[in-house]
C-alpha positions in Angstrom: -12.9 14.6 -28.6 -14.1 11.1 -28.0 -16.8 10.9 -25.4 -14.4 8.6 -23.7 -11.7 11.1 -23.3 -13.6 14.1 -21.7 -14.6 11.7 -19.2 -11.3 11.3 -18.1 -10.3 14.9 -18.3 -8.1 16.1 -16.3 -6.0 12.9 -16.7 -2.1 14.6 -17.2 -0.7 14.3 -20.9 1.1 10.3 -20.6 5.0 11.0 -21.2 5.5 8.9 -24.1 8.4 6.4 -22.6 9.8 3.2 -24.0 7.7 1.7 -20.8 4.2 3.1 -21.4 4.3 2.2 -24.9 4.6 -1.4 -24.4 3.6 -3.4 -21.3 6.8 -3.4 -18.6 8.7 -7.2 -19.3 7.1 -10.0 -18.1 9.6 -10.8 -15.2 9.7 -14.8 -15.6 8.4 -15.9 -12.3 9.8 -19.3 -10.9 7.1 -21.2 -9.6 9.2 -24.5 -9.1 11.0 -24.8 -6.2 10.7 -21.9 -3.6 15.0 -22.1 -3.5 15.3 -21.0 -7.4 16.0 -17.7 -7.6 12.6 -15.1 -8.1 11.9 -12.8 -9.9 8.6 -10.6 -8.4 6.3 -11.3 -5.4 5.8 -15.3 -5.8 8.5 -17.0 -4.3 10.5 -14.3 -3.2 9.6 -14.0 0.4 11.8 -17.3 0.9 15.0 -16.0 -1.1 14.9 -12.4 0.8 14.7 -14.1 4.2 17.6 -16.9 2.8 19.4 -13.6 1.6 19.4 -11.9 5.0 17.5 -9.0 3.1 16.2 -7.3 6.3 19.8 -7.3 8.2 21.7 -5.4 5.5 24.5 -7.3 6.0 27.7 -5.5 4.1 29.3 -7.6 1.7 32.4 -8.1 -0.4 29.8 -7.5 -3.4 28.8 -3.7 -2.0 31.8 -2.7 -1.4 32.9 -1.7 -4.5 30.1 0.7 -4.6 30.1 4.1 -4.1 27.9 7.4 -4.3 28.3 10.6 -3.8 26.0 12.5 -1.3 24.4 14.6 -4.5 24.0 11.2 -6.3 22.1 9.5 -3.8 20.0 12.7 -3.2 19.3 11.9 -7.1 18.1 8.8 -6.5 15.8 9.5 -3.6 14.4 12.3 -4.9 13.4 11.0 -8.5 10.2 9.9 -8.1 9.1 12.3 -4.9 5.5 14.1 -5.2 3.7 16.6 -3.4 0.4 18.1 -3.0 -0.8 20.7 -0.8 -4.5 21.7 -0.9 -5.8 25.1 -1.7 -7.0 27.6 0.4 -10.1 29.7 0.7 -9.9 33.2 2.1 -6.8 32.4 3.6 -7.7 29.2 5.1 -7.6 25.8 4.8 -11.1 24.2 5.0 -10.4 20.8 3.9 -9.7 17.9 7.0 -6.1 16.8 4.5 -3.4 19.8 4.6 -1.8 17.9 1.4 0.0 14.8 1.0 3.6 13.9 -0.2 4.4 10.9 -1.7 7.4 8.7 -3.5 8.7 5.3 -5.1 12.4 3.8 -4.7 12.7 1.1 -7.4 14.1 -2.5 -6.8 13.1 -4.5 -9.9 13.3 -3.0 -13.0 11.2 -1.6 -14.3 9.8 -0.9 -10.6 6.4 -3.3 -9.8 4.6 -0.8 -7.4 2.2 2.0 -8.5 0.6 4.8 -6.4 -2.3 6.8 -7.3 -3.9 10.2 -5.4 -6.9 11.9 -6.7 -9.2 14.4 -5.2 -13.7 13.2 -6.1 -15.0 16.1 -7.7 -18.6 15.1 -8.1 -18.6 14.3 -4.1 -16.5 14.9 -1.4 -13.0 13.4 -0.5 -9.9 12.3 -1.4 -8.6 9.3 -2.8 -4.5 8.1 -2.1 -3.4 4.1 -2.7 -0.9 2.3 -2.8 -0.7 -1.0 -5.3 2.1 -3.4 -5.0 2.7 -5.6 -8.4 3.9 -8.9 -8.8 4.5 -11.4 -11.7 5.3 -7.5 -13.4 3.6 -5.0 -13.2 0.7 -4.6 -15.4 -1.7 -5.6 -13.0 -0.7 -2.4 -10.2 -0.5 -0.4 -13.3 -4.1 -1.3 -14.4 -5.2 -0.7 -10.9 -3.4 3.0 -10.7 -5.5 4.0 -13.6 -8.9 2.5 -13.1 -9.6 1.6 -9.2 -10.7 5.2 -8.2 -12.9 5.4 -11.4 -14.9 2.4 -10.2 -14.6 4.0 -6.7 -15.8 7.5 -7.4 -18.5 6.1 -10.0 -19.7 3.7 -6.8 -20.2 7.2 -4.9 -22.2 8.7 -7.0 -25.6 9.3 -6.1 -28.4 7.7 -8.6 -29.2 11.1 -10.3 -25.8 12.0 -11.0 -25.1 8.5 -12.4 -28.0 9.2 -15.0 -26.9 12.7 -15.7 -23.6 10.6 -17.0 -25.4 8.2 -19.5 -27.3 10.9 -20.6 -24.3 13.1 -21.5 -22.8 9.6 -23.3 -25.9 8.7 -25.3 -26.0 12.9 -26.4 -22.4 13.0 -27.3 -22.1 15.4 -25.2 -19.2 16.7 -23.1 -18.7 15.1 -19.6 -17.7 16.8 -16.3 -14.9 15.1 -14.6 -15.0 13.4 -11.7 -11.6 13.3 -10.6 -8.8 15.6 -10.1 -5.5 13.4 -10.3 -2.5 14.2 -8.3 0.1 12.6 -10.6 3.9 12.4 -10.9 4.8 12.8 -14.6 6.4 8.9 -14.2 2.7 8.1 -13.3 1.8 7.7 -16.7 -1.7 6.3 -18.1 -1.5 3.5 -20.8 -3.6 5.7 -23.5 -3.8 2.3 -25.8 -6.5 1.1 -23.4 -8.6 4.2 -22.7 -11.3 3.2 -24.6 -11.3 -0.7 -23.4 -11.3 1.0 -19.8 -14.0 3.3 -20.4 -16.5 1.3 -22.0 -16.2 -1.3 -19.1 -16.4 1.5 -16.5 -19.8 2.6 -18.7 -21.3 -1.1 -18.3 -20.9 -1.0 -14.8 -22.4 2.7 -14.0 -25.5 1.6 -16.0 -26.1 -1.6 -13.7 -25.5 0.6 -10.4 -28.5 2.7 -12.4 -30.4 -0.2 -12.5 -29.9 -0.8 -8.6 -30.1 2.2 -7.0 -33.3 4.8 -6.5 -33.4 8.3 -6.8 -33.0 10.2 -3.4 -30.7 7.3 -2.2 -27.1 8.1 -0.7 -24.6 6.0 -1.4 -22.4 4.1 1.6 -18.9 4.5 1.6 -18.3 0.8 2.8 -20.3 -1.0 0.3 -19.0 1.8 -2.7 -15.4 0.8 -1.6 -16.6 -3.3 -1.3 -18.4 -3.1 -4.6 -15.8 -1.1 -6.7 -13.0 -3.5 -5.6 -14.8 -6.5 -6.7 -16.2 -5.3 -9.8 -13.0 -4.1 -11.2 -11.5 -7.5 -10.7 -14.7 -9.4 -12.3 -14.1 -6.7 -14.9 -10.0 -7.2 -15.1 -11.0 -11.3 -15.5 -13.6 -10.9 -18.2 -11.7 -8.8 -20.4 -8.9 -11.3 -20.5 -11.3 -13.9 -21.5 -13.1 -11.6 -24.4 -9.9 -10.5 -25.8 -10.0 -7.8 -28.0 -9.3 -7.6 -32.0 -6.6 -5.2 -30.9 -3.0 -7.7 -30.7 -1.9 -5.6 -28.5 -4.9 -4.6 -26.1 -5.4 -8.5 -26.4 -1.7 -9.0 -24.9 -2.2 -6.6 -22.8 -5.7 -8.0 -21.0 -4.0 -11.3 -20.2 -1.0 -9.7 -18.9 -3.1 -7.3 -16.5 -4.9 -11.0 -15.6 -2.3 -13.3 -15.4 -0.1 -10.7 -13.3 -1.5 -9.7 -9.9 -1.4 -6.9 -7.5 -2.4 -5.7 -3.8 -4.2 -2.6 -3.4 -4.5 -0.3 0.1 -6.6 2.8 -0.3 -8.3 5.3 1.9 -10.9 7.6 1.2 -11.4 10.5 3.5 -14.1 12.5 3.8 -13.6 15.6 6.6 -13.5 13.5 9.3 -14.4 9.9 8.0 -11.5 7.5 7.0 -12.1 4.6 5.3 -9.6 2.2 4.5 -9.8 -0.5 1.8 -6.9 -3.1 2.2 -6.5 -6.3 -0.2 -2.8 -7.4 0.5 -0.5 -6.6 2.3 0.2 -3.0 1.9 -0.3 -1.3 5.2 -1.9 1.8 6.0 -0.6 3.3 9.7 -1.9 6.5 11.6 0.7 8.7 13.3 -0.9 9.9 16.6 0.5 12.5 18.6 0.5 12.4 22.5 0.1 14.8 25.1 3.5 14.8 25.7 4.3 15.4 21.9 5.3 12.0 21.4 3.6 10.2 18.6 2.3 6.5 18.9 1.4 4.4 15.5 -2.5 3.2 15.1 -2.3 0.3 12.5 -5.5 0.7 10.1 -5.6 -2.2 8.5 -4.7 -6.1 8.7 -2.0 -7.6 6.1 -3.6 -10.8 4.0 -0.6 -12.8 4.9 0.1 -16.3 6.7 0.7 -14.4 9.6 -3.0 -13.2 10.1 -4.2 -16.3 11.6 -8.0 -15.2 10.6 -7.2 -14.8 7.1 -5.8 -18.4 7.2 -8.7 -19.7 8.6 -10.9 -17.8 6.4 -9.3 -19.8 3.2 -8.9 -22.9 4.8 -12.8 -22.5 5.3 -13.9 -22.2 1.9 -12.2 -25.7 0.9 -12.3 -29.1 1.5 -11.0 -30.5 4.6 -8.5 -32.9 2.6 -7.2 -29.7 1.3 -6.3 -28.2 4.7 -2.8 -29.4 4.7 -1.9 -27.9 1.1 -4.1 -24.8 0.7 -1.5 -22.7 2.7 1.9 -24.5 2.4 5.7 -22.6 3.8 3.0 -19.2 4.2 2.0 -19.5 0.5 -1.3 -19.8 -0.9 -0.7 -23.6 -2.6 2.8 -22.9 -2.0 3.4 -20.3 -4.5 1.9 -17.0 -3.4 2.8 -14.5 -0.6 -0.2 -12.0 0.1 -3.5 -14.2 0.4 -5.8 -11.4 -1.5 -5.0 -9.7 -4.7 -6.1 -8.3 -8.1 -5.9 -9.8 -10.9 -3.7 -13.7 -10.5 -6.1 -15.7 -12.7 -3.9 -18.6 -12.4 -5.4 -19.0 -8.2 -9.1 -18.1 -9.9 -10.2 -19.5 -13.1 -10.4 -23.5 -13.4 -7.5 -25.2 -15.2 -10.4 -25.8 -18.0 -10.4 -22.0 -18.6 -6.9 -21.3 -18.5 -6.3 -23.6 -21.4 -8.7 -22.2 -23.6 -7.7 -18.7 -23.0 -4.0 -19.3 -23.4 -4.2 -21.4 -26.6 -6.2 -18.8 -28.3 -4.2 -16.1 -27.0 -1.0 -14.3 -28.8 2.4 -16.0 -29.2 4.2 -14.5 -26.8 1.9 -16.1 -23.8 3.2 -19.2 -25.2 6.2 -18.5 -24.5 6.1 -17.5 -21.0 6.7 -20.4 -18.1 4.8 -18.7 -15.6 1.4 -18.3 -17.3 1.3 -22.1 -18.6 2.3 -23.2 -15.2 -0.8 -24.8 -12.9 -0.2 -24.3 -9.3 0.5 -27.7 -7.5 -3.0 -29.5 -5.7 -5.2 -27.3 -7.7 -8.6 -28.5 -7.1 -11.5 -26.5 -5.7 -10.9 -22.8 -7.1 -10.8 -19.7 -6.7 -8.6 -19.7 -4.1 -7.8 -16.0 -3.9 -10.1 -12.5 -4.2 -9.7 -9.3 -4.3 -12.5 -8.3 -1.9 -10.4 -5.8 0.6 -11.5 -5.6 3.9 -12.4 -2.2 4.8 -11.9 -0.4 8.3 -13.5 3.1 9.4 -12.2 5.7 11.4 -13.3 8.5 12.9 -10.8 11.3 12.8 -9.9 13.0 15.9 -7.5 16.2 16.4 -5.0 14.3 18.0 -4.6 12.1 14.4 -1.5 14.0 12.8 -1.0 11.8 9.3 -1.3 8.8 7.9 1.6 6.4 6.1 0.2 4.5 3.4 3.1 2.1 2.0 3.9 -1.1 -0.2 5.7 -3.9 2.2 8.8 -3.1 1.1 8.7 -0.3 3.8 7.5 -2.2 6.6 9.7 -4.9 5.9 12.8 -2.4 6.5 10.6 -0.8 9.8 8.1 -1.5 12.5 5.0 0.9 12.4 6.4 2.5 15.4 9.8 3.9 14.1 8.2 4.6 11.3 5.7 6.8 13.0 8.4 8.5 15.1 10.5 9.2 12.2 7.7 11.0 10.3 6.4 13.1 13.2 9.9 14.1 14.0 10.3 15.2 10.5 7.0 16.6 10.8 7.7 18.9 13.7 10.9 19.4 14.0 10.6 18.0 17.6 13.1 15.4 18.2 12.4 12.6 21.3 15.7 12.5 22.3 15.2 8.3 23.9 18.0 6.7 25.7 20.6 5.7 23.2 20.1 2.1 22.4 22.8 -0.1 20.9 20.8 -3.2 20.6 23.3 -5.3 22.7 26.2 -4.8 20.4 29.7 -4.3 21.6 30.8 -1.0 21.2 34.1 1.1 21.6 34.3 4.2 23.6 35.3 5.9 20.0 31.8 4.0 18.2 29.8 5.5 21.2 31.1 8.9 20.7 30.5 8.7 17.0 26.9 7.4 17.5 26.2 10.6 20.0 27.6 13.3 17.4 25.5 11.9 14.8 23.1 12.1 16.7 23.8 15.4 17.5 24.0 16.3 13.7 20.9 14.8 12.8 18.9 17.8 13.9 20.6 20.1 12.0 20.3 17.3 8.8 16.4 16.4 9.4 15.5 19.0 6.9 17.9 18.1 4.0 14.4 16.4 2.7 12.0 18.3 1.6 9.4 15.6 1.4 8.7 13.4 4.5 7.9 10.8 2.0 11.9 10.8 1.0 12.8 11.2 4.3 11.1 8.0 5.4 12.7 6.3 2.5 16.2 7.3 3.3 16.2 5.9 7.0 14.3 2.7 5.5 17.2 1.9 3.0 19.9 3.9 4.9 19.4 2.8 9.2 22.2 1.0 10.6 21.6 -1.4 13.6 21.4 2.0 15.8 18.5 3.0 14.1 20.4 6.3 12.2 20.9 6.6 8.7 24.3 5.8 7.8 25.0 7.4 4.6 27.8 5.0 3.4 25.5 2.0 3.9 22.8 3.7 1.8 25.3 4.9 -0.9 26.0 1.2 -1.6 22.6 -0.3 -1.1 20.8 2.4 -3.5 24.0 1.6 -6.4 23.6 -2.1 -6.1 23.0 -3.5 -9.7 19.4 -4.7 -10.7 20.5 -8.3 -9.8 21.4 -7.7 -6.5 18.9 -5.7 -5.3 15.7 -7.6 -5.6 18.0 -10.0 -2.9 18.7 -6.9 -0.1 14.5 -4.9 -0.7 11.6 -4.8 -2.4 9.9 -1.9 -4.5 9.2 0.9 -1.8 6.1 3.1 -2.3 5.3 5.8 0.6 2.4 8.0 0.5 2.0 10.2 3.7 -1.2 12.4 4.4 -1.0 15.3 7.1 -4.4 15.9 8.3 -5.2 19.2 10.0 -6.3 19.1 13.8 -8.6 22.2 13.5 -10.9 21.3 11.0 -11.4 18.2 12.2 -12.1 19.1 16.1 -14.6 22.0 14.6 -16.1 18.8 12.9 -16.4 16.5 15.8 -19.3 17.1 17.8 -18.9 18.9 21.7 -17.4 16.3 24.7 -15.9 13.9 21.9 -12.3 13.9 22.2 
């Protein structure tokens, strides 16, 4: 067994499908005019919103459309994963109960990837969430090698020799992560080798830096990890590799790009590592047994008004006006950090000479010969996430880590409700709200017996991940799920419903309140 591959044992056997044994189609981004029809993350924010994505609207077009209850359960539940952890004696020591996660595709093949692992040669857990765009090679990169560089970061310095050691022997490595996969969550095996070797390069330089005795910090393990594996996703595309294929593959992984939210906890130490605009939210129950959302981290949008700022910074004050233009970095892209998107980082020099000695089928492809408009003082984007710490307290019930195509569809704070309903079986029975529509006596009576009903139906998931999903594509301007309205919206054809949602990826953690308030120390709430 190559040295390579017992490092990364424990890795589940890749199901051989069409789409892990060539790179998912290169979606052929428009990068002209932001009205031309998009396909992935570049221009699309302007067609959804031109679309009326977030109102749902029913049209002539959905109306032909129809599934059966057992068909849409299909759909929902495809991709849904769970995880409980084990117990000891009886009892469950660990500060995570389990997690459950899923994926609800709206491009084809889907752009978002998820990844959940448990750090065997330290402590913690490991869950993220990586949105693709411009396809989907970049996110599917990132599921496979971002907690590598993160575990390797949290190695202490003897451990990290123990490693090379082992390598430069031939011997056998010892794993250092235990992945939690879905059998769709497949690892590109064509690139093992390419990955490991760059992953070896980088744990010899942190030998190099470190000192025996020294214990590494989570924040700057998280920082470093993130930026390395981006240097490292930038250089491979412009080494290339004798391999056609792994050489294809490099620049598509480079030329693509992807956002990345991941937390790391640790008993009762959250960290969060956001580059994006995936959003990671904390459910907090009340004394009352209601449940209030805690945001955890800040989306990299045009909406952050820091984050704006920030870039506006680190150019030239001629370029103030065209840096961020319609809430696009130079017009083009959405989330204002991100892996990968060489075309915002290398200079127009470099792009050149790595597309005209790459394959034929670059050449082909619009969107990587296209240089964005007022391209002058680069990089404009990074991948360096910005990284938040919590302390975990009893009171801190789960967490929602999701892609924006969820928080598009819902504010934090249904979304929190929804989940700790589901959670507890407790329902907050609020004032029924109809939003200022006009209703009929009949409408109102309908709205109270579903209402009524949905106790009795909370449970038809058996993953709260799924059950989130369903009100997000399902909710009707009453906030309930109306089953006819998600029948049609999950059979809309792949053309129509990139226009109505985006790729939706949920990963929900449920923490457990006793461990953690044995962990916090006396008078600390």
């Amino acid at each position: 067994m190559p040295v390579s591959s017992q490092l990364l044992r424990g890795l589940p056997r890749a199901t051989v499908l069409a789409s892990s044994l060539l790179p998912c189609p290169q979606h052929q981004a428009q990068v002209g005019p932001v009205t031309h029809r998009p396909a992935s993350r570049w221009p699309s924010r302007v067609w959804q919103s031109q679309q009326h994505s977030r109102s749902y609207q029913t049209t002539a077009a959905l109306r032909s459309y129809i599934l059966s209850p057992p068909q849409v359960n299909s759909i929902l539940k495809a991709n849904e994963y769970s995880f409980k952890v084990p117990e000891f004696d009886g009892k469950n020591v660990s500060s995570v109960m389990g997690f459950e996660s899923n994926q609800l595709p709206a491009n084809a093949p889907i752009e978002d990837r998820r990844s959940a692992a448990t750090c065997l040669q330290t402590r913690g857990m490991l869950l993220g969430v990586f949105d693709g765009h411009a396809g989907c090679a970049c996110a599917q990169a990132l599921s496979e090698r971002l907690f590598y560089y993160i575990a390797v970061s949290l190695l202490p310095h003897n451990t990290l020799c123990e490693l090379e050691a082992a390598v430069e022997a031939g011997r056998a490595l010892s794993p250092i992560l235990q992945w939690h996969k879905h059998p769709n969550d497949y690892f590109s095996k064509e690139a093992q080798t390419l990955y490991f070797n760059s992953l070896r390069t980088y744990w010899q330089e942190l030998i190099d830096l470190t000192s025996p005795g020294e214990v590494p910090d989570t924040h700057e393990a998280l920082l470093n990890a993130f930026k390395r594996l981006d240097n490292d996703i930038s250089l491979e595309a412009q080494v290339g590799d004798p391999n056609a294929f792994l050489h294809y593959w490099v620049l598509r992984v480079a030329f693509s790009g992807a956002t990345a939210c991941v937390a790391h906890i640790d008993g009762s130490d959250l960290f969060i590592a956001n580059s994006g605009d995936a959003r990671a939210v904390l459910g907090v129950q009340e004394e009352d047994g209601s449940f209030s959302a805690h945001t955890l981290s800040n989306d990299h949008s045009a909406q952050n008004e820091e984050e704006v700022a920030r870039i506006r910074g680190e150019h030239p004050p001629s370029e103030r006006k065209t840096v961020i233009r319609q809430d696009r970095l130079l017009g083009l892209l959405m989330p204002l950090r991100a892996f990968g998107d060489v075309k915002f980082k290398w200079s127009i020099e470099l792009q050149k000479g790595v597309l005209e000695s790459g394959p034929d089928q670059l050449h082909e492809n619009e969107h990587t010969k296209f240089i964005p408009p007022n391209y002058h003082t680069p990089p404009y984007l990074t991948a360096e996430p910005e990284i938040t710490y919590h302390k975990l307290r009893p009171q801190d019930r789960f967490m929602v880590i999701a892609s924006d195509g969820l928080w598009e569809t819902l504010h934090r704070q249904e979304v929190v409700r929804i989940v700790g309903e589901y959670l507890t079986g407790v329902h907050q029975r609020q004032p029924l709200k109809v939003g200022g529509y006009k209703v009929t006596l009949g409408q109102m009576q309908g709205l109270l017996e579903e209402r009524k009903a949905r106790v009795s139906s909370a449970f038809e998931d058996y993953n709260s991940a799924t059950h989130l999903m369903r009100h997000a594509v399902g909710n009707n301007e009453f906030g309930t799920v109306d089953h006819e309205r998600l029948s049609k919206m999950l059979s809309l054809p792949e053309e129509l419903a990139r226009m109505y949602r985006d790729d939706i990826t949920i990963i929900i953690s449920q923490f457990n309140p006793h461990v953690i308030g044995a962990q916090r120390p006396e008078g600390q709430s």
